[in-house]
Biopython code that builds the backbone (N, CA, C, O; Angstrom):
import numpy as np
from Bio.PDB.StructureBuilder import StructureBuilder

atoms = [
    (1, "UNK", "N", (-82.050, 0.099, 2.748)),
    (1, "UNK", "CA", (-82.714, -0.734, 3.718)),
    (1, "UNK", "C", (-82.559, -2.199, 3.310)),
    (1, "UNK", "O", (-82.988, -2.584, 2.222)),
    (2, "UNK", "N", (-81.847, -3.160, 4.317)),
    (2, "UNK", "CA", (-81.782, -4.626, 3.494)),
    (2, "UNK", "C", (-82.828, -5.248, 3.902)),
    (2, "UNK", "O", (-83.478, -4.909, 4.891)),
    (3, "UNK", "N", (-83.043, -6.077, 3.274)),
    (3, "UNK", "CA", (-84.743, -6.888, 3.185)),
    (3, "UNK", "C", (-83.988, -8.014, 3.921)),
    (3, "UNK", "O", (-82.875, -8.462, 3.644)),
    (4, "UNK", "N", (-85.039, -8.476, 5.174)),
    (4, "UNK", "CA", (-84.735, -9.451, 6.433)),
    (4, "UNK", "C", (-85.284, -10.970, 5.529)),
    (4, "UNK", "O", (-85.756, -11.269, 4.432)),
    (5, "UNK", "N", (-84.983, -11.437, 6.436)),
    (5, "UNK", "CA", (-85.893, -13.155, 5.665)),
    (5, "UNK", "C", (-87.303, -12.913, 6.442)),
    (5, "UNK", "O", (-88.195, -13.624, 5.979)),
    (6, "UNK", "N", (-87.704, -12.088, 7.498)),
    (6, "UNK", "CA", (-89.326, -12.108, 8.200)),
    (6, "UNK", "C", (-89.893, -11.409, 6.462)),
    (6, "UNK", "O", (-90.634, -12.057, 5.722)),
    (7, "UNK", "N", (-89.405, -10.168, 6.150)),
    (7, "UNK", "CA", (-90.458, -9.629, 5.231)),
    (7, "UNK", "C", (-89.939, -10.359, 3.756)),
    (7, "UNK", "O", (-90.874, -10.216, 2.968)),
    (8, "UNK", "N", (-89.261, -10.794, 3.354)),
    (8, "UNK", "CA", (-89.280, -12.014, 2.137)),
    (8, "UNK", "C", (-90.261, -12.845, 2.260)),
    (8, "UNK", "O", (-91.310, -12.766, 1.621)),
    (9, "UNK", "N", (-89.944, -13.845, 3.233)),
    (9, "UNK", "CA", (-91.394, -14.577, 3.609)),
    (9, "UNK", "C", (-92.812, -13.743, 3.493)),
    (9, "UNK", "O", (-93.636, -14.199, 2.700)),
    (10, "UNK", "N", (-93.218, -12.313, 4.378)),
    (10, "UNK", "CA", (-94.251, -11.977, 4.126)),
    (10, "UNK", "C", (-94.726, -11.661, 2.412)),
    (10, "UNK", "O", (-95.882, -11.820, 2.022)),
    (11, "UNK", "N", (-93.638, -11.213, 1.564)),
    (11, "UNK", "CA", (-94.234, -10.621, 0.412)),
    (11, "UNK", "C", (-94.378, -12.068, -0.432)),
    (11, "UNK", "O", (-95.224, -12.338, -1.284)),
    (12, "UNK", "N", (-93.199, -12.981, 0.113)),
    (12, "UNK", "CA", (-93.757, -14.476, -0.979)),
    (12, "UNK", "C", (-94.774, -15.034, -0.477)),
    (12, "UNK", "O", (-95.087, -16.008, -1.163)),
    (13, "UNK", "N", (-95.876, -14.784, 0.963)),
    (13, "UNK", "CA", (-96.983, -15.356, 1.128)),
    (13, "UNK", "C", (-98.259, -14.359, 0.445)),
    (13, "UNK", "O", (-98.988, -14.579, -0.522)),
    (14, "UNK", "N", (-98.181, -13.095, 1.451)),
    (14, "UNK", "CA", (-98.822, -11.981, 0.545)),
    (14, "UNK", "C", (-99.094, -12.595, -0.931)),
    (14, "UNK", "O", (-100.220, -13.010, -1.205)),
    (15, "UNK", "N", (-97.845, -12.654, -2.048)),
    (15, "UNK", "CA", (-97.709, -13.190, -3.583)),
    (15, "UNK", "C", (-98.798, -13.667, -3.509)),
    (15, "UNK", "O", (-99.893, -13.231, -3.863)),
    (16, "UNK", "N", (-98.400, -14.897, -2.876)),
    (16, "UNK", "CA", (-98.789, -16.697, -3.476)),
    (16, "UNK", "C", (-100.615, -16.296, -3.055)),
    (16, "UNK", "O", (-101.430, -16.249, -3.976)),
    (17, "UNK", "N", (-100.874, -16.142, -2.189)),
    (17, "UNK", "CA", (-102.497, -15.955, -1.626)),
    (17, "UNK", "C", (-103.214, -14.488, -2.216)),
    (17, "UNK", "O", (-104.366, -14.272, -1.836)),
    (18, "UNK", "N", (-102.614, -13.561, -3.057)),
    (18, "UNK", "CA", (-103.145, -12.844, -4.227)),
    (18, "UNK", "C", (-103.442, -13.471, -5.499)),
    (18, "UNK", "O", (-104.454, -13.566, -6.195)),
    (19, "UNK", "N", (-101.901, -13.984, -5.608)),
    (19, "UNK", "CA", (-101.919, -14.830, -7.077)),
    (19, "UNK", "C", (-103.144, -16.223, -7.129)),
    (19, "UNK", "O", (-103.682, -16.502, -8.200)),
    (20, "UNK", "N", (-103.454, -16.973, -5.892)),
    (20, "UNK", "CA", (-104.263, -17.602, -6.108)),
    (20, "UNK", "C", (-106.175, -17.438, -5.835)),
    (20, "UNK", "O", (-107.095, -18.253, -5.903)),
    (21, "UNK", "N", (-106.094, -15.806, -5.480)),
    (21, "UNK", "CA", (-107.561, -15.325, -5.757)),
    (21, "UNK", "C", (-107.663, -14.589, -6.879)),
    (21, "UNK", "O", (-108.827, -14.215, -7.017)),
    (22, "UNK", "N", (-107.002, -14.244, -7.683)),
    (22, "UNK", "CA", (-106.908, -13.512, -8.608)),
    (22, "UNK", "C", (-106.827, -14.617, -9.579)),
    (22, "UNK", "O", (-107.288, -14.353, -10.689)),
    (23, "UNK", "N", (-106.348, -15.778, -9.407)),
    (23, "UNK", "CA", (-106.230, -16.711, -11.058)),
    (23, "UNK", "C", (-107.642, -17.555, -10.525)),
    (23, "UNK", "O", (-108.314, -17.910, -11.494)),
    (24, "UNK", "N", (-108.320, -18.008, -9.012)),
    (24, "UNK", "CA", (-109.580, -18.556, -8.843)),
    (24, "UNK", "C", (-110.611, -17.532, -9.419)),
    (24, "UNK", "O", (-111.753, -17.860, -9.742)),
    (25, "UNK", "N", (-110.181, -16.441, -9.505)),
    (25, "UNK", "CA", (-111.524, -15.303, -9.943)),
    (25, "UNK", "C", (-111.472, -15.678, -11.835)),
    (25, "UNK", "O", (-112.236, -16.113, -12.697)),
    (26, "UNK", "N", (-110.214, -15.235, -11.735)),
    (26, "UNK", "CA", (-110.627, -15.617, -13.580)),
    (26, "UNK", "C", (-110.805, -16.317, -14.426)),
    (26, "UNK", "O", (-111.097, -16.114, -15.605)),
    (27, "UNK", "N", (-110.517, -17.824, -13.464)),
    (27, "UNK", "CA", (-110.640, -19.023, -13.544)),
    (27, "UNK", "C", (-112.177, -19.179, -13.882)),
    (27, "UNK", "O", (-112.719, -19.660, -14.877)),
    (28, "UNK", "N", (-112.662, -18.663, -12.826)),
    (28, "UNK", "CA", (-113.993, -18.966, -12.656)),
    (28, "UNK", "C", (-115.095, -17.814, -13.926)),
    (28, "UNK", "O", (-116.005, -18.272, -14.616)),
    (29, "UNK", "N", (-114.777, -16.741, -13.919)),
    (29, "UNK", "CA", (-115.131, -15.565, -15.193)),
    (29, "UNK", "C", (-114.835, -16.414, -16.104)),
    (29, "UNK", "O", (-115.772, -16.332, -16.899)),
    (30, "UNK", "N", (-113.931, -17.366, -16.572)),
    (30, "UNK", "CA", (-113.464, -17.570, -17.706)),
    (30, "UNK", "C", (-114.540, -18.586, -18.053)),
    (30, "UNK", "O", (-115.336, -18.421, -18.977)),
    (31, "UNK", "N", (-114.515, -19.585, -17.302)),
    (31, "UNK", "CA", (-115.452, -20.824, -16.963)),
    (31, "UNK", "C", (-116.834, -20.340, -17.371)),
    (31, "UNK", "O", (-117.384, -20.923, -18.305)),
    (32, "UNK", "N", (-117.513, -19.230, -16.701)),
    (32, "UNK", "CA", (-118.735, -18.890, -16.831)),
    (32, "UNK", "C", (-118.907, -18.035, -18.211)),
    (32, "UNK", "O", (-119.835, -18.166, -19.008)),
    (33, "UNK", "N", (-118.260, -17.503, -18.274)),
    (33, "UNK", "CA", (-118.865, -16.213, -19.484)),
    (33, "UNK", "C", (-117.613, -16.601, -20.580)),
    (33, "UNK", "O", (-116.894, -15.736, -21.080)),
    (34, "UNK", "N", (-117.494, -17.974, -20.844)),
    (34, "UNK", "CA", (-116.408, -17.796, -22.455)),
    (34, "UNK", "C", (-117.015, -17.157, -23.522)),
    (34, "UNK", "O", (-118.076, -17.219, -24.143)),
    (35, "UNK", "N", (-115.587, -16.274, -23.527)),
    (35, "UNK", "CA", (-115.191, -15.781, -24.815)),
    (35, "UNK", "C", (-116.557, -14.429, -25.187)),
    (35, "UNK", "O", (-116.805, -14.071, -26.339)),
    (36, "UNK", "N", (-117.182, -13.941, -24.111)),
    (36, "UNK", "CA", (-117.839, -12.620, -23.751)),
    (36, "UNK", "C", (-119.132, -13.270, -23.571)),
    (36, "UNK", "O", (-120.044, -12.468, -23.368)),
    (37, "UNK", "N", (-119.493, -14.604, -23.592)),
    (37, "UNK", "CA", (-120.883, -14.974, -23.788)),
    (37, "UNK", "C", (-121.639, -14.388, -22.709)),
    (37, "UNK", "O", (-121.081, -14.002, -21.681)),
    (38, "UNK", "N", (-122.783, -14.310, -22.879)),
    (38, "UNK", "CA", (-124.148, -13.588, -21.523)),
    (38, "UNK", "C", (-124.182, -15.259, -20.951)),
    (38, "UNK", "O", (-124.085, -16.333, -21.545)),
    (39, "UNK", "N", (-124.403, -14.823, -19.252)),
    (39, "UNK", "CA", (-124.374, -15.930, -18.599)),
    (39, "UNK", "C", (-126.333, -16.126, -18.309)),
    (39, "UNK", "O", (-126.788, -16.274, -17.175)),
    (40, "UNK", "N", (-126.923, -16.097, -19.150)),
    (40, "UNK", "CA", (-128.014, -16.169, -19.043)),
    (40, "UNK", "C", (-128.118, -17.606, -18.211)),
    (40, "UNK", "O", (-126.997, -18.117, -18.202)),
    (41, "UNK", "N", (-128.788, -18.171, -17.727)),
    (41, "UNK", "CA", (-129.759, -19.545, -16.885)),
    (41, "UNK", "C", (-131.077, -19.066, -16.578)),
    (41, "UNK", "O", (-131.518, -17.934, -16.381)),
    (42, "UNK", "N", (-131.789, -20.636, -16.590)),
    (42, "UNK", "CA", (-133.018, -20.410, -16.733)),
    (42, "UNK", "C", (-133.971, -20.385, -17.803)),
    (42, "UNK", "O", (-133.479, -20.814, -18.846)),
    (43, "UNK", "N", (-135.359, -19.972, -17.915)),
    (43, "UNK", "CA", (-136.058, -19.621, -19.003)),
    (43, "UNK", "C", (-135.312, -19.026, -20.093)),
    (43, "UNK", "O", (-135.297, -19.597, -21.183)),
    (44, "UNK", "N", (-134.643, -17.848, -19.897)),
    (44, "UNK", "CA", (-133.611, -17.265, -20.979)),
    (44, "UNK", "C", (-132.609, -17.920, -21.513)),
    (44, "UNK", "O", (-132.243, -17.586, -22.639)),
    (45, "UNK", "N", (-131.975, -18.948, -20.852)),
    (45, "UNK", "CA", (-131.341, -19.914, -21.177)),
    (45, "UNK", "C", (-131.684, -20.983, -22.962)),
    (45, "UNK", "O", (-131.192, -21.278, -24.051)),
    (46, "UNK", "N", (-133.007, -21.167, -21.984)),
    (46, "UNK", "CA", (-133.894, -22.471, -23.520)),
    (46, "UNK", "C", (-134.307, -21.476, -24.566)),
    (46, "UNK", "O", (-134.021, -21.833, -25.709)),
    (47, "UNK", "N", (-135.013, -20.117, -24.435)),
    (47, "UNK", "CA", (-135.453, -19.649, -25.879)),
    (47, "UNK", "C", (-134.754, -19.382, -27.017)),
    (47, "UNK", "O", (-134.032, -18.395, -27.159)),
    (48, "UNK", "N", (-134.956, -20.283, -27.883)),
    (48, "UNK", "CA", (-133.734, -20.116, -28.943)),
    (48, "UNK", "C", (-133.026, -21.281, -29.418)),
    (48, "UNK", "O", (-132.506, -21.249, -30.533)),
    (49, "UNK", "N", (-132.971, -22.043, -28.873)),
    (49, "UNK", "CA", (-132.782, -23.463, -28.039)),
    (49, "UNK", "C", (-133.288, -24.533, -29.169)),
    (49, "UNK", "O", (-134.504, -24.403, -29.306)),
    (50, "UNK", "N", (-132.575, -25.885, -30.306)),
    (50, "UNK", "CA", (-133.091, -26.486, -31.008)),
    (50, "UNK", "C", (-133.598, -27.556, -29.942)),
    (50, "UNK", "O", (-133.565, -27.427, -28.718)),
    (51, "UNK", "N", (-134.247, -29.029, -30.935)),
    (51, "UNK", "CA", (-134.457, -29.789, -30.340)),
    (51, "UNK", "C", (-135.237, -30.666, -30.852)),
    (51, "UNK", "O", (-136.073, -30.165, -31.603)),
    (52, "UNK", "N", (-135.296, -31.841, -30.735)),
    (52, "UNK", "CA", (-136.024, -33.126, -31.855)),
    (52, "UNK", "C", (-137.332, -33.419, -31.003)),
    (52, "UNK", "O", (-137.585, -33.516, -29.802)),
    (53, "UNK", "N", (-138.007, -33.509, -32.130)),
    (53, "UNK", "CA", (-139.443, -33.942, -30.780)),
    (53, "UNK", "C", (-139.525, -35.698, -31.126)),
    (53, "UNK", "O", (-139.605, -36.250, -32.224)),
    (54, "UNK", "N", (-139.473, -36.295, -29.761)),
    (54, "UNK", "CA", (-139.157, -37.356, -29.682)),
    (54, "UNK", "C", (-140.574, -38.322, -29.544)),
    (54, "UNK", "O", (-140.405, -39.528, -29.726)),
    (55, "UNK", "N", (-142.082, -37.803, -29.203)),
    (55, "UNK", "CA", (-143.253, -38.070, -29.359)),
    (55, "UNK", "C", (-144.368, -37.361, -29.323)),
    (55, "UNK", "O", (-144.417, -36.520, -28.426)),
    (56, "UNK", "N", (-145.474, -37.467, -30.181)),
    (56, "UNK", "CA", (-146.284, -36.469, -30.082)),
    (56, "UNK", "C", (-147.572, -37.702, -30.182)),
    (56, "UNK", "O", (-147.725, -38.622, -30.984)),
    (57, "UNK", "N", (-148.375, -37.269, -29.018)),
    (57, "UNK", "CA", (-150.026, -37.950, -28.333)),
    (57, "UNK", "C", (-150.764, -36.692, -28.857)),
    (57, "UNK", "O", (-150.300, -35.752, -29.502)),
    (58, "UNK", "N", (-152.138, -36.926, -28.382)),
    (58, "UNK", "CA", (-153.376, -36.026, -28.147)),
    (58, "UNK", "C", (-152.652, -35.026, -26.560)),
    (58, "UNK", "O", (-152.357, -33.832, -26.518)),
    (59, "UNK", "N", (-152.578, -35.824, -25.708)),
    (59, "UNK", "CA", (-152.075, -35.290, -24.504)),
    (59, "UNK", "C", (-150.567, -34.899, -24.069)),
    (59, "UNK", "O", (-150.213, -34.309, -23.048)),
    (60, "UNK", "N", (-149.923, -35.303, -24.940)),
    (60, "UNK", "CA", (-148.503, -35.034, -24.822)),
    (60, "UNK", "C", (-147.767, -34.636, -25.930)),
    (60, "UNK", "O", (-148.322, -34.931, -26.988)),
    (61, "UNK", "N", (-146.648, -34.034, -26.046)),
    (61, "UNK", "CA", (-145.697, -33.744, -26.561)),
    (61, "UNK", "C", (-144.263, -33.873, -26.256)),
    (61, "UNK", "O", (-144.040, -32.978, -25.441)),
    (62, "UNK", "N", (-143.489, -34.333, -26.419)),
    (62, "UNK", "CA", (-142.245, -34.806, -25.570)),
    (62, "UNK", "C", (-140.920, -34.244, -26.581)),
    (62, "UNK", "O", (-140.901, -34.614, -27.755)),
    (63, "UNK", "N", (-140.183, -33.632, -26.221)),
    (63, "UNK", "CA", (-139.299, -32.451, -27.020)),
    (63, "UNK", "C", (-138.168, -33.216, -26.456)),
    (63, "UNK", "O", (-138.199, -33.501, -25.259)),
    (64, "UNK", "N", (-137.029, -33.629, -27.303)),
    (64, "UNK", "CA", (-135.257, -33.881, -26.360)),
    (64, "UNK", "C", (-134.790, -32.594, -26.928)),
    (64, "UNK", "O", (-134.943, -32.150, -28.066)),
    (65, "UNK", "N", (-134.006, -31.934, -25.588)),
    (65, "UNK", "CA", (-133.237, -30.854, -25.673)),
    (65, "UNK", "C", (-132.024, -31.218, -24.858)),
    (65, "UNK", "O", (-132.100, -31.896, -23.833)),
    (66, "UNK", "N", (-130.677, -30.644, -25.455)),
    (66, "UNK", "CA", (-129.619, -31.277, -25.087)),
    (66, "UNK", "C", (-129.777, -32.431, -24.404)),
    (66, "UNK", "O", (-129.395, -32.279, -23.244)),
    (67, "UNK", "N", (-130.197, -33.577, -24.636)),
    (67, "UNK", "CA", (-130.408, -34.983, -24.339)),
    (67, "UNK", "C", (-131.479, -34.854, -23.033)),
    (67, "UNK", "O", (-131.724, -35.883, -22.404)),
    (68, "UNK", "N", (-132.043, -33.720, -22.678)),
    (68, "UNK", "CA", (-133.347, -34.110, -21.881)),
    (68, "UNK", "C", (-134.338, -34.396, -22.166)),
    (68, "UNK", "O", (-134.162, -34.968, -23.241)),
    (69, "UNK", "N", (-135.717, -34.414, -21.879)),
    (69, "UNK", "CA", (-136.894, -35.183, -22.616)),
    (69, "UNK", "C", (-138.030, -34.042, -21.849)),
    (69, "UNK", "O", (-138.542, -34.306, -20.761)),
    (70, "UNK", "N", (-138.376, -32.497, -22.758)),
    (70, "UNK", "CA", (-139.195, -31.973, -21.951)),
    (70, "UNK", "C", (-140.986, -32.452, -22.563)),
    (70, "UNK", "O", (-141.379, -33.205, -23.455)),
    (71, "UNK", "N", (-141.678, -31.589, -21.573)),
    (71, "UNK", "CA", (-142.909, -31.844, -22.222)),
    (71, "UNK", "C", (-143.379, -30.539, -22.735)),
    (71, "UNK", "O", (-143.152, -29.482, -22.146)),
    (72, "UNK", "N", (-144.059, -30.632, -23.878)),
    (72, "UNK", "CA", (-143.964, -29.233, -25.010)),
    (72, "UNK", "C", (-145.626, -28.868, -25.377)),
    (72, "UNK", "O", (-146.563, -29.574, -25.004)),
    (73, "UNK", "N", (-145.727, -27.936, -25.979)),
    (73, "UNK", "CA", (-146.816, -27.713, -26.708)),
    (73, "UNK", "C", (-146.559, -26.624, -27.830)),
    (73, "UNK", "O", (-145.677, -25.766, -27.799)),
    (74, "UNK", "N", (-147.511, -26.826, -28.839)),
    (74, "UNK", "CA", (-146.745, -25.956, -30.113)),
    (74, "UNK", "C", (-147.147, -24.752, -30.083)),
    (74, "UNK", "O", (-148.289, -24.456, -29.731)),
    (75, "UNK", "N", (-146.096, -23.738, -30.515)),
    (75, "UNK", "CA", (-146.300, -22.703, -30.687)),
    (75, "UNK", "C", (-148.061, -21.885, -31.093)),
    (75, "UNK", "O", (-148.876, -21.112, -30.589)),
    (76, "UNK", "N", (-147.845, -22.741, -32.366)),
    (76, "UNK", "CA", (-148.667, -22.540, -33.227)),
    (76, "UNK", "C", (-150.243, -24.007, -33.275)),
    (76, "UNK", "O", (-150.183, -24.897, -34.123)),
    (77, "UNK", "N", (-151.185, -23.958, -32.471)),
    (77, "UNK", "CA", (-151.989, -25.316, -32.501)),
    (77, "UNK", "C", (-152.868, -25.876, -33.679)),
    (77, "UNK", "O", (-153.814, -26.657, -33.575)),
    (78, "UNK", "N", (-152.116, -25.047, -35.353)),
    (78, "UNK", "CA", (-153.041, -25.272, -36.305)),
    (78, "UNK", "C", (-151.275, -26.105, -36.738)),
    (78, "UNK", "O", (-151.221, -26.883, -37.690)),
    (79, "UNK", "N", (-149.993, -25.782, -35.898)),
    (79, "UNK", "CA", (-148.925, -26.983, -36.908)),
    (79, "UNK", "C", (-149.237, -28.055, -36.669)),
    (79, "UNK", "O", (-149.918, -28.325, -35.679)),
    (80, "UNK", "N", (-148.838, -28.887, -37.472)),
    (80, "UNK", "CA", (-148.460, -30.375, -37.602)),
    (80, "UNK", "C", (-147.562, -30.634, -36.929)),
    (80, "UNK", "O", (-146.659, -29.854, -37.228)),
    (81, "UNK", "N", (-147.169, -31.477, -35.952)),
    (81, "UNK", "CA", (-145.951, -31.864, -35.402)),
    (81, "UNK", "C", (-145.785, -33.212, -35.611)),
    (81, "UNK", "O", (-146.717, -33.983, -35.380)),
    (82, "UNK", "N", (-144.599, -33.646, -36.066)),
    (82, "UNK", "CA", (-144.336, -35.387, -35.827)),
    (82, "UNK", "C", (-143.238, -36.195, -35.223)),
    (82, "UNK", "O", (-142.667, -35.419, -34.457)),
    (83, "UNK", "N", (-142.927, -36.813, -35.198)),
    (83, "UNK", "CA", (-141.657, -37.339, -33.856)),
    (83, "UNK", "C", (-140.824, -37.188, -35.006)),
    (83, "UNK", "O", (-141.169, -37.350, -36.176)),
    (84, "UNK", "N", (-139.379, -36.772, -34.454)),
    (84, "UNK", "CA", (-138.481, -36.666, -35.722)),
    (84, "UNK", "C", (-138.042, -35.349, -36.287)),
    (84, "UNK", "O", (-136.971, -35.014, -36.795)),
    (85, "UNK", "N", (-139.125, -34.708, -36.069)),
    (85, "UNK", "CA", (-139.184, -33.235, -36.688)),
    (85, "UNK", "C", (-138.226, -32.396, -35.866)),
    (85, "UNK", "O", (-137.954, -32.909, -34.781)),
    (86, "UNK", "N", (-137.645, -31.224, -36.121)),
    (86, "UNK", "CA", (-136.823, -29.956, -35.262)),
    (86, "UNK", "C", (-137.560, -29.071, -34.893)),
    (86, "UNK", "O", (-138.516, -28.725, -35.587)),
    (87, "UNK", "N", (-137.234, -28.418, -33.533)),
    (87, "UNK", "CA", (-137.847, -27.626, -33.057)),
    (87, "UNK", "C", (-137.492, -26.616, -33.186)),
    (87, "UNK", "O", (-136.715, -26.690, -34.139)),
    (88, "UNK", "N", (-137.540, -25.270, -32.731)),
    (88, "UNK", "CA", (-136.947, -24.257, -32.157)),
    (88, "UNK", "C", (-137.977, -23.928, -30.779)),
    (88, "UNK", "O", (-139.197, -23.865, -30.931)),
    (89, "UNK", "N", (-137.444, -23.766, -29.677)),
    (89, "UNK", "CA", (-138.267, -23.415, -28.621)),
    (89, "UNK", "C", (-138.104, -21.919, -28.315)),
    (89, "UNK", "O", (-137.067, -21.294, -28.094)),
    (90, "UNK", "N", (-139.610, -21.416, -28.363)),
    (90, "UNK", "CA", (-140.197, -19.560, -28.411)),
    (90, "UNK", "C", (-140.069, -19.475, -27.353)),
    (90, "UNK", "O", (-139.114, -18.736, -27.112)),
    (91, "UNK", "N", (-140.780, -20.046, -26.027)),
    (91, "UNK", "CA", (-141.331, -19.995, -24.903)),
    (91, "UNK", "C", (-140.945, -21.093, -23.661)),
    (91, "UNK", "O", (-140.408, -22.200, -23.652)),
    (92, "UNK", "N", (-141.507, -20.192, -22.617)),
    (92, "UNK", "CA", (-141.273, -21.318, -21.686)),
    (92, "UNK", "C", (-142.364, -21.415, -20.759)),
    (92, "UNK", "O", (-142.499, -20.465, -19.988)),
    (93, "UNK", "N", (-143.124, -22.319, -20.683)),
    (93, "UNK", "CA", (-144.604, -22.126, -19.873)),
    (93, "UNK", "C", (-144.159, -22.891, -18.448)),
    (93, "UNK", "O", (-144.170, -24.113, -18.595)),
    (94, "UNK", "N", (-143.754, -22.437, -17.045)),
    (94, "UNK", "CA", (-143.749, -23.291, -16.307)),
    (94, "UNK", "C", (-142.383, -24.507, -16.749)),
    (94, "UNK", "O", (-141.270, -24.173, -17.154)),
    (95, "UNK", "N", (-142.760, -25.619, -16.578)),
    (95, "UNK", "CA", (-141.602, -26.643, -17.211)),
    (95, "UNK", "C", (-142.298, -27.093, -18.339)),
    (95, "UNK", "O", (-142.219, -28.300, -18.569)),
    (96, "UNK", "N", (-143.231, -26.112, -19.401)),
    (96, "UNK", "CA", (-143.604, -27.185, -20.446)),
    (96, "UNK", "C", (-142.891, -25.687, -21.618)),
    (96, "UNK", "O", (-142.877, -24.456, -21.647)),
    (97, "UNK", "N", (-142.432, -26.796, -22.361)),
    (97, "UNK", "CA", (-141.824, -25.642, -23.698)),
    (97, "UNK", "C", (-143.061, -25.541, -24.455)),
    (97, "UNK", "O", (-144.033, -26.297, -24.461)),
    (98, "UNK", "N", (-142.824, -24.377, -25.144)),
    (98, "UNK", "CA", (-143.273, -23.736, -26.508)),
    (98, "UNK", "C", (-142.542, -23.998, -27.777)),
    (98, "UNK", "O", (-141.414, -23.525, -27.912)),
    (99, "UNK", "N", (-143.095, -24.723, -28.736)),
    (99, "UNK", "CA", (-142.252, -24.950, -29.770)),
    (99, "UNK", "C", (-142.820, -24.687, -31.173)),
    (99, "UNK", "O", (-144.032, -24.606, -31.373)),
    (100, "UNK", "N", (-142.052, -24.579, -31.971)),
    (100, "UNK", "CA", (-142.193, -24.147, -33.374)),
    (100, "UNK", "C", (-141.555, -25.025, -34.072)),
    (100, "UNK", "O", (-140.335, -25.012, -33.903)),
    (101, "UNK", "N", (-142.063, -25.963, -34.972)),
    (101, "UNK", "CA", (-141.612, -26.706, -35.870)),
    (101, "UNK", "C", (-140.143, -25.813, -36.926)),
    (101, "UNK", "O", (-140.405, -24.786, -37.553)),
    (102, "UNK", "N", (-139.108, -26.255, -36.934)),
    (102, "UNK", "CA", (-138.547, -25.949, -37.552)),
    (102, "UNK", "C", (-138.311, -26.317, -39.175)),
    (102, "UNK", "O", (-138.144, -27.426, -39.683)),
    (103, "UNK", "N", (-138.363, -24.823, -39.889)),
    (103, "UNK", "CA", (-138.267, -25.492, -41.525)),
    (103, "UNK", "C", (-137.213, -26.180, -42.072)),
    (103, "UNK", "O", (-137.280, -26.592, -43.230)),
]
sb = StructureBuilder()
sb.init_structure("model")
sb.init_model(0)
sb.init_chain("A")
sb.init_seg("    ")
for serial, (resi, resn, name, xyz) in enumerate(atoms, 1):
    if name == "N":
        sb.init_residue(resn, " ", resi, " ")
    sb.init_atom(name, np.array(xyz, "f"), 0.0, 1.0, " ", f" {name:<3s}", serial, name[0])
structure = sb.get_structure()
């Protein structure tokens, strides 16, 4: 059976519009989950999560995590906290972290 130029054309479009959902899919898998990571977001995202506490009031606590500025409260309300110090964040209350002074 000789192959026409109508079905050449169809199998090099067919190709090209497989080949480019199939490399946008893994493109995008690759993007999201490198190298097997869990695509956690969200609360599950921050627990675990370091972070410098950048001020501590009577009424506030102010935590930078990857260069944001959350508002925190400590894990533990008998630690000491002081600006400067490392965190590790346990929890997530709403938008206020849970934190644990790190040793």
């Amino acid at each position: 059976m000789p192959i026409t130029e109508t079905f050449l054309i169809l199998i090099i479009v067919l190709d090209t519009a497989g080949s480019l959902f199939i490399g946008a899919w893994l493109g995008r898998l690759l993007t999201r989950y490198p190298f097997g990571a869990s695509g956690f977001t969200g609360v599950e995202a921050m627990i675990g999560r370091h972070g410098v506490i950048k001020s501590v009031s009577p009424e506030r606590i102010e935590v930078v995590v990857d260069s944001q500025v959350w508002a925190a409260s400590p894990f533990d309300p008998k630690e000491k906290l002081e600006p400067g110090d490392k965190a590790i964040i346990k929890d997530v209350d709403g938008l206020k972290l849970i934190i644990q002074k790190k040793d």
